[in-house]
C-alpha positions in Angstrom: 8.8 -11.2 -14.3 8.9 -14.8 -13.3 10.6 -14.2 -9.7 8.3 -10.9 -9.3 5.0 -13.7 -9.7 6.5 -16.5 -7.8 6.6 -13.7 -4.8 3.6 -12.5 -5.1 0.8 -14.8 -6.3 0.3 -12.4 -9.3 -1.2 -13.7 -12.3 0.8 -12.9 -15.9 -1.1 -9.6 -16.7 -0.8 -8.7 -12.8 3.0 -9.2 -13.3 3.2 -7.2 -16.7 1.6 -4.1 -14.6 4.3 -4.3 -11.8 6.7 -4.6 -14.4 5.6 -1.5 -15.8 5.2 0.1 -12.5 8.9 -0.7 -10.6 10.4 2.8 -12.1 8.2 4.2 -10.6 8.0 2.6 -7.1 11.8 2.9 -6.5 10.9 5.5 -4.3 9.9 5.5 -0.4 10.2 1.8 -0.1 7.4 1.3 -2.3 8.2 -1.5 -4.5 8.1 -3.0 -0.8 5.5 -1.6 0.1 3.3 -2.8 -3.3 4.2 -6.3 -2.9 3.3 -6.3 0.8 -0.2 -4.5 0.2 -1.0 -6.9 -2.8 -0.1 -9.5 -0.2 -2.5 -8.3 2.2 -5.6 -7.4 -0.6 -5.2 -11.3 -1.6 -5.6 -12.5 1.7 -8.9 -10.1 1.8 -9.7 -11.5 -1.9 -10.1 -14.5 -0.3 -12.7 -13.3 2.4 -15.1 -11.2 -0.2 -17.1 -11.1 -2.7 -14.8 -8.5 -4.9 -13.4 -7.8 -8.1 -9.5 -9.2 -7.9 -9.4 -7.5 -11.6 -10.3 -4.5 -9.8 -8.2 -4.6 -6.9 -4.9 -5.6 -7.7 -4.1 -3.1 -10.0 -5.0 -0.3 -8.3 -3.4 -2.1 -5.4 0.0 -1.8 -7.7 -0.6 1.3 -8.8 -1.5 3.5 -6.3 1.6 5.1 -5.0 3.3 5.3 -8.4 2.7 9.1 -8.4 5.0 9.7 -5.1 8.1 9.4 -7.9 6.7 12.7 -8.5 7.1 14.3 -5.7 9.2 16.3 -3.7 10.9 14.4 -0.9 10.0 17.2 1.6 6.2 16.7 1.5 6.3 13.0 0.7 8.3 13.0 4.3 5.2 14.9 5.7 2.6 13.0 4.5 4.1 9.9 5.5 3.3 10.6 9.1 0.6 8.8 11.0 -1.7 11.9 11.6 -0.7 13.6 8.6 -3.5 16.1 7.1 -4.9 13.7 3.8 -4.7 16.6 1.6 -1.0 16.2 1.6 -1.7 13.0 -0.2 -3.4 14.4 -2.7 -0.7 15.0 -4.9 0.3 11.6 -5.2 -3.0 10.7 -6.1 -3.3 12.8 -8.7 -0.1 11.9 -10.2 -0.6 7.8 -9.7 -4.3 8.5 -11.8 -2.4 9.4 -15.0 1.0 7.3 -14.6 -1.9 4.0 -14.2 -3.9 4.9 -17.0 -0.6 4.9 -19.1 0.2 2.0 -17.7 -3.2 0.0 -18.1 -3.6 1.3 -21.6 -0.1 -0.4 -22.5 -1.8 -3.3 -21.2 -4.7 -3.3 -23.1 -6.8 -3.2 -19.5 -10.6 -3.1 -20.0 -12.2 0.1 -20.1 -14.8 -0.1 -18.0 -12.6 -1.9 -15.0 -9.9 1.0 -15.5 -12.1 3.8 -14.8 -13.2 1.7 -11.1 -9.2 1.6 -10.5 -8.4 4.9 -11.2 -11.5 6.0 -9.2 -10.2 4.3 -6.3 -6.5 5.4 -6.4 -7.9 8.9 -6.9 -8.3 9.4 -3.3 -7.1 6.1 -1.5 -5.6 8.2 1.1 -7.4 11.6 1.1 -11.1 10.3 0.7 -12.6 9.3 4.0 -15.6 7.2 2.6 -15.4 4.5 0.4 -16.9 3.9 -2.7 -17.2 -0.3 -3.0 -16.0 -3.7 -1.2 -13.0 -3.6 -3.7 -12.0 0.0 -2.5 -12.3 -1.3 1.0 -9.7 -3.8 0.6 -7.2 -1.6 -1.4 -7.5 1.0 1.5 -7.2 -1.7 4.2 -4.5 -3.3 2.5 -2.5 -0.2 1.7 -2.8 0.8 5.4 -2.2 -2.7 6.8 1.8 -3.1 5.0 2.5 0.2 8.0 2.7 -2.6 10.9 4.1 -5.2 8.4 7.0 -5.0 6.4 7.4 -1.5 5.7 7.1 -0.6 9.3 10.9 -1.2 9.9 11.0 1.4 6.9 9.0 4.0 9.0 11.3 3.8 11.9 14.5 5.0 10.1 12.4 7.6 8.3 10.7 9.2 11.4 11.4 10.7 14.7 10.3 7.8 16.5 11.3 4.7 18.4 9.8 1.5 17.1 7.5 1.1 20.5 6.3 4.6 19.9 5.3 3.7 16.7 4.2 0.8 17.4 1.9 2.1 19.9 0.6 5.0 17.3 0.1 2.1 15.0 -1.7 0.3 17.6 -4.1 3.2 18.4 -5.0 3.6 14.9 -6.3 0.4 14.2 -10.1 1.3 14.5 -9.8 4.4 13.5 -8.2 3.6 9.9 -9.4 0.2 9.2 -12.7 -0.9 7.2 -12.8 -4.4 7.4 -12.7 -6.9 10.6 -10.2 -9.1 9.2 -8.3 -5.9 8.6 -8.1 -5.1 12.3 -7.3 -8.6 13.7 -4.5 -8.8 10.9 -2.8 -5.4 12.1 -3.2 -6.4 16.1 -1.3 -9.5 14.9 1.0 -8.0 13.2 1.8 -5.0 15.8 2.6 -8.6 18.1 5.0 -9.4 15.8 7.1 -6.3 15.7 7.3 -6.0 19.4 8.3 -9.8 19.4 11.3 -8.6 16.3 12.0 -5.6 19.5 12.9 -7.8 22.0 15.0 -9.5 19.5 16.3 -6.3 18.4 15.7 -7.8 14.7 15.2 -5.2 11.9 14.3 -8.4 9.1 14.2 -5.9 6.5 16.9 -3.8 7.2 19.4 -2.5 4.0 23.2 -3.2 4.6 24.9 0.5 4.1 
């Protein structure tokens, strides 16, 4: 738990959550990709006026329901311009694994029925319902051009400039928050920059 905190700023009912959450993030690079996005929704925290009891669980828990899944349309929704309703199964699934999870806890009642409300459609709900959903979807969204993007590259049919650029020409289109955008521009720089060195950072030894 200890190592898990250290990483990721979490505080020691933040950590107990993750804890409960890694069997279920052990697929699709998610553990990654939950550290990452809690990474990002901190740096947001910071910026807003928002509810960080809010936030970071549902920022921990909301891919847990992809280990339910089949691989074949996990693959399909992972893509950049994938229909949303493919993410709805997900959803659906990461609503009742996180309300196990925060009832284990001993979560507060009131604050679990705002996080399940937001992972219950964090991908396939256009509009958002608060500042604290903002920053989970924003967040979520921002770990694509960050650390999980080397992920992406062995997973789909494309090069890492072509999905960089993809990447690139989402930026208005997915993010909420201007902080959001300038933090994805900079960190679509620093892929091309790990490009040129032909540096995968994250890559897993076979």
């Amino acid at each position: 738990m200890g190592k898990d905190t250290v990483r990721t700023g979490l505080n020691r009912t933040e950590s107990r959550i993750f804890q409960l959450a890694k069997p279920y993030l052990q697929v699709r690079d998610n553990e990654l990709h939950a550290q990452n996005a809690v990474e990002f929704a901190l740096k947001l925290l910071a910026l807003y006026e928002a509810e960080r009891a809010v936030v970071i669980p549902a920022m921990i828990l909301h891919d847990v329901g992809w280990s339910r899944v089949s691989e074949e349309i996990t693959r399909e929704a992972s893509r950049p311009h994938a229909d949303r309703q493919l993410a709805r199964m997900h959803e659906v699934e990461s609503v009742k694994i996180g309300r196990e999870i925060l009832e284990e806890v001993g979560y507060d009642g009131a604050r679990v029925a705002e996080i399940l409300a937001i992972i219950d459609g964090h991908d396939s709900r256009a509009e958002t319902l608060s500042i604290n959903d903002r920053i989970v979807k924003d967040s979520d969204k921002l770990t694509r051009y960050a650390k999980n993007f080397w992920f992406w590259t062995r997973q789909l049919p494309m090069e890492p400039e072509e999905l960089a650029g993809t990447l690139e020409g989402m930026i208005d289109q997915w993010f909420f928050l201007p902080e959001s955008k300038e933090m994805a521009k900079a960190e679509v720089i620093q892929r091309r920059l790990e490009m040129d060195d032909r540096h995968d950072p994250y890559s897993v030894p076979k």
